[in-house]
C-alpha positions in Angstrom: 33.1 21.8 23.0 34.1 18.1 22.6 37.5 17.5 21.1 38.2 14.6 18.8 41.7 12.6 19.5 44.0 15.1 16.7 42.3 18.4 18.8 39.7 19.6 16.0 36.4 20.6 17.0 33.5 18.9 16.4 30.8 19.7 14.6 27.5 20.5 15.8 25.0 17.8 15.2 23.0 20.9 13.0 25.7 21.7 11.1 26.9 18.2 10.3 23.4 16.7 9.3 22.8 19.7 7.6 26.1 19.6 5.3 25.4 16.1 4.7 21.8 16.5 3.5 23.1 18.7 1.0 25.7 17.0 -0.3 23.5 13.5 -0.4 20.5 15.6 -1.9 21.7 15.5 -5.6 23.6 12.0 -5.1 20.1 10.1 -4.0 18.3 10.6 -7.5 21.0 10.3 -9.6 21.6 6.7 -9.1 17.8 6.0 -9.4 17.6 7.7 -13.0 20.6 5.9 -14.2 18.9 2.9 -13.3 16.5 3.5 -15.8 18.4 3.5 -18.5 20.1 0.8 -17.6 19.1 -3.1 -18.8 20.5 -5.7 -16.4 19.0 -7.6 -13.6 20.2 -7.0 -10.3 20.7 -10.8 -8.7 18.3 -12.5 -10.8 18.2 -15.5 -8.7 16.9 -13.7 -5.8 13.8 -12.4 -4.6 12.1 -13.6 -7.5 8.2 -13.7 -6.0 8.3 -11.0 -4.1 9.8 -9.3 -7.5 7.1 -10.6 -9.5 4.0 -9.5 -7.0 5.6 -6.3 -6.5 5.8 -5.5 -10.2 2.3 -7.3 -10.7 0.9 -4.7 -7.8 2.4 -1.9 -9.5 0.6 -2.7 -13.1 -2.3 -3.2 -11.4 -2.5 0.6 -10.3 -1.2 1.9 -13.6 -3.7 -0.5 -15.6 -6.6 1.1 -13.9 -5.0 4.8 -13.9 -4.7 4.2 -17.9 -8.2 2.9 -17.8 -9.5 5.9 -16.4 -7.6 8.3 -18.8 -8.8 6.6 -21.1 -12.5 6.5 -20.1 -12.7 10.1 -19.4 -10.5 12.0 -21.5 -9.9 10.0 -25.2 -12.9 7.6 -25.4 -15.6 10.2 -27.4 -12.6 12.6 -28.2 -10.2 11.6 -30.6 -10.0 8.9 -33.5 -9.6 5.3 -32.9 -5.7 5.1 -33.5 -4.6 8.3 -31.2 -6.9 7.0 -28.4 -5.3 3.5 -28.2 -2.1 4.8 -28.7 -1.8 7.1 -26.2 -2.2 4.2 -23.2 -0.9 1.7 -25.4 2.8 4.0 -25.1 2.0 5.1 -21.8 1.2 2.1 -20.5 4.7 0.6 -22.5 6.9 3.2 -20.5 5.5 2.4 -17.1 5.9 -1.1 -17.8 9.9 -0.6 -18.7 9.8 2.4 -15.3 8.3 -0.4 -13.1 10.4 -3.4 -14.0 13.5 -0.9 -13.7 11.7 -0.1 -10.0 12.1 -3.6 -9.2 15.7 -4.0 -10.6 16.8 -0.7 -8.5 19.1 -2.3 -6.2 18.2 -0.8 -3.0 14.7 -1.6 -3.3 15.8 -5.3 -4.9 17.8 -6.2 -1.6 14.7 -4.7 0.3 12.1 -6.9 -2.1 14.8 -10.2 -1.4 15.0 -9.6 2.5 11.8 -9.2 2.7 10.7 -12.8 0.7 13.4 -14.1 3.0 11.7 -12.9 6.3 8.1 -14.3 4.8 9.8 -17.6 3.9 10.6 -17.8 7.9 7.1 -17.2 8.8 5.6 -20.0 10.0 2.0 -20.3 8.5 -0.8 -21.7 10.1 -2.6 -25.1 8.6 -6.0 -24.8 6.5 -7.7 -26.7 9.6 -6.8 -24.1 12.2 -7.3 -21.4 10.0 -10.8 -22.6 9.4 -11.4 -22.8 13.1 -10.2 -19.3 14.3 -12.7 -18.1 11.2 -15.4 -20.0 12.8 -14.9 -19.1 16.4 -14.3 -15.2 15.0 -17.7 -15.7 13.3 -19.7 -16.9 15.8 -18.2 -14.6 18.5 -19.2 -11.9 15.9 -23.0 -13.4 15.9 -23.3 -13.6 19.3 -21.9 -9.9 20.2 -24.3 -8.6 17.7 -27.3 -10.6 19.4 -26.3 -9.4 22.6 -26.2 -5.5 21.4 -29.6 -6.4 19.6 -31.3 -7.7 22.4 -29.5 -4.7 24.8 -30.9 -2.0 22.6 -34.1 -3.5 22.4 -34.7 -3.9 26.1 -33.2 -0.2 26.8 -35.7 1.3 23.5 -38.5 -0.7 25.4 -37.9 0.6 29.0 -37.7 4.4 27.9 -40.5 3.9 25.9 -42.2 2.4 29.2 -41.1 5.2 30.8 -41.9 8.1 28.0 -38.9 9.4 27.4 -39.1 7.8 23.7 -42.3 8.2 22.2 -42.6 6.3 18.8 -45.7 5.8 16.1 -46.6 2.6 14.4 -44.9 4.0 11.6 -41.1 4.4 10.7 -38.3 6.2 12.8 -37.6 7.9 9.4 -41.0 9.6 9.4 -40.7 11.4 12.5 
């Protein structure tokens, strides 16, 4: 057993990763639903587009989740005010849950490191984008020819041959 420089054991990798997960288990969440009640903005100067997409992302999904409760559970069920309420307030609460998301301050310094890595990207020009479409294009058109013209000289010689036998009619209809 390896000895640490004061003589005590060490623990086995198990047994230490083990006692940690434990211990770090309860600590992990707790932070995250304080941050929910909380109302300030973690390094507001920072991170501010990828912030904003992020967020914008998230409403997205939870627009068209409350669209669909809404469409097939309170449309033709209940009256007018209970069945705009109802994803008026949830749609309120997700809004506060996802800006609080956003303002969590691991996943802020992960949302600002990663705008800084994008804003070292170096992006192509509009010309050269439009020319690798082009060449992707035609190199698309030209494959599918070739297979087109491959398949059709294969379906002609086993037809030649008789090992494919078709009608005038449809392949469906065989």
């Amino acid at each position: 057993m390896a000895k640490i420089k004061d003589e005590a054991p060490v623990k086995s990798a198990k047994a230490a990763v083990k006692g940690t997960a434990v211990r770090r288990g309860g600590s992990r969440l707790a932070p995250f639903f304080t941050n929910l009640v909380r109302t300030d903005v973690v390094k507001p100067t920072q991170g501010k587009n990828a912030r904003l997409f992020t967020g914008v992302g998230l409403g997205v999904v939870v627009a068209a989740g409350l669209y669909q409760l809404y469409e097939l559970y309170l449309k033709d069920q209940y009256p007018p005010l209970t069945r705009f309420s109802i994803p008026v307030g949830l749609g309120l609460a997700f809004a506060w849950v996802i800006w609080r998301i956003v303002q969590y301050p691991p996943f802020a310094d992960f949302l600002i490191a990663t705008e800084a890595e994008m804003n070292k990207v170096s992006w192509t020009s509009r010309e050269d984008l439009y020319r690798a479409t082009i060449v992707v294009l035609a190199t698309v058109f030209v494959l599918a020819l070739y297979l087109f013209g491959v398949d059709y000289l294969w379906s002609w010689l086993l037809q030649i041959v008789g090992v494919l036998k078709f009608s005038g009619e449809s392949l469906g209809n065989q």
